[in-house]
matplotlib code that plots the C-alpha trace (Angstrom):
import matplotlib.pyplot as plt

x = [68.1, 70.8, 70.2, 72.1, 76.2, 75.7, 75.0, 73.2, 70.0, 70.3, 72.8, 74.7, 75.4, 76.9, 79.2, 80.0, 80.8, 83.0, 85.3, 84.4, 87.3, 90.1, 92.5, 90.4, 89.7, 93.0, 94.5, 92.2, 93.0, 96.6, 95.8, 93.6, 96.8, 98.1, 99.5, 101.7, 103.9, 103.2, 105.8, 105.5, 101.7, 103.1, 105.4, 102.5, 100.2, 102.8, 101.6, 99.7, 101.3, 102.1, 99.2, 97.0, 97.7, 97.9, 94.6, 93.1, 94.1, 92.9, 89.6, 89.5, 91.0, 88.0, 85.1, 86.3, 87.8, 91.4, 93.4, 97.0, 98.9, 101.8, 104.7, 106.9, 110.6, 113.3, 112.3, 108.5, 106.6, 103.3, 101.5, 98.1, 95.4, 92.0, 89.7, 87.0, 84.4, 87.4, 87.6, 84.0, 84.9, 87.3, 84.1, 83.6, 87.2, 87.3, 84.4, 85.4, 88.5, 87.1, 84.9, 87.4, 89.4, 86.0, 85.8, 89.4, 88.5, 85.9, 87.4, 90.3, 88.3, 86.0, 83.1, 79.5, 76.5, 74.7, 76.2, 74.4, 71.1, 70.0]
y = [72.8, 70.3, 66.5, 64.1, 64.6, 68.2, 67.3, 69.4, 68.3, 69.1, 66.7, 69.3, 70.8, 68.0, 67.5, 71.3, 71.0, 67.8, 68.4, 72.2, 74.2, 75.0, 73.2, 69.7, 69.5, 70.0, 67.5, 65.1, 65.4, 64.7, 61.9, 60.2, 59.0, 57.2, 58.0, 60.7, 62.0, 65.4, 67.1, 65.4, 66.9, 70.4, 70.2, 69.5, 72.0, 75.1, 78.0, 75.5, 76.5, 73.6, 74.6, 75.0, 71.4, 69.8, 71.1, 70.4, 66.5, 66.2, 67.2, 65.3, 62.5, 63.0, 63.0, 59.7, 60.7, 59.9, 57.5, 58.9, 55.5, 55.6, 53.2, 52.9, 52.6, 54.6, 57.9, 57.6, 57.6, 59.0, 58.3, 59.8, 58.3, 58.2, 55.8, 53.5, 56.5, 59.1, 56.9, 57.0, 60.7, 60.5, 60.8, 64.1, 64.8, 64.0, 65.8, 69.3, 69.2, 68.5, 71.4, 73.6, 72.7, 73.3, 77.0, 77.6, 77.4, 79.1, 82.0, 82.3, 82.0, 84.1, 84.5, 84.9, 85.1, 83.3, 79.8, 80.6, 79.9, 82.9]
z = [122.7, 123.1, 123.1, 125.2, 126.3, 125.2, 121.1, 118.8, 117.8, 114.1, 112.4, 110.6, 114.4, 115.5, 112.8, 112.9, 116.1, 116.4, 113.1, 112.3, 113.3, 110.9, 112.5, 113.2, 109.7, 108.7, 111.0, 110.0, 106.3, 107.5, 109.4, 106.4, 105.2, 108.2, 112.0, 112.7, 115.5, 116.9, 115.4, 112.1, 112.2, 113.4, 110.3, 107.9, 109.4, 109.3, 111.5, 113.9, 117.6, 120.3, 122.1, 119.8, 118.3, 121.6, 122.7, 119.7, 119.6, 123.0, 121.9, 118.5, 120.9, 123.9, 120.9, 119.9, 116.3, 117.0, 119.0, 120.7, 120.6, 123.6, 122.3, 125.3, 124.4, 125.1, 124.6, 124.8, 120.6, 120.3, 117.1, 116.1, 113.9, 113.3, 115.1, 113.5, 113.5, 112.1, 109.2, 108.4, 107.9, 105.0, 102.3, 104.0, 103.7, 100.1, 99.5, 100.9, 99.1, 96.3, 96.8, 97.4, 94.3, 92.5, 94.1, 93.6, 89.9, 89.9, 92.2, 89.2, 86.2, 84.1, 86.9, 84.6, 86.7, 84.3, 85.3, 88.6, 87.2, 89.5]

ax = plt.figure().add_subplot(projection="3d")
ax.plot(x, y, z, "-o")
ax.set_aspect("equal")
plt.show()
């Protein structure tokens, strides 16, 4: 059963289901270093389709977890960063990489069930 504007009630749900697609997580590792344009984040991302990147910042944008700034001039700049609650993300960012680079090693190394302590 959902909770109020739709949410999960377990904690983990909501997370999962703000910042728990491939893509969001990616973009938001990209934007933990600063704002980018569209295409700068396209370039970063490799294989990520307009579309697919457009719909995806509207959604991190709707949930609050990234701000599209508009800099008028004279071609219109868009710039993409994360908000005040984005930011609280990056320990969660730095955490799954750091997982990963654990399982990365351990995916190429000697694998003994041992160490599992099953």
């Amino acid at each position: 059963m959902a909770e109020r504007h739709g949410l999960p009630k377990c904690p983990v749900g909501v997370t999962v289901s703000v910042i728990g697609s491939k893509w969001k997580l990616l973009i938001l590792q990209q934007l933990a270093g600063g704002a980018m344009r569209f295409n700068e984040l396209q370039a970063c991302l490799g294989g990520i389709s307009n579309k697919v990147l457009s719909t995806t910042l509207r959604s991190l944008d709707e949930d609050g977890i990234i701000i599209r700034d508009v800099h008028p001039a004279s071609s219109i700049s868009v710039e993409y960063r994360l908000s005040k609650i984005g930011l609280s993300l990056r320990p969660v960012l730095d955490a799954v990489g750091a997982w990963g680079e654990e399982y990365r090693k351990w995916r190429e190394g000697p694998r003994g069930d041992a160490e599992d302590g099953a």
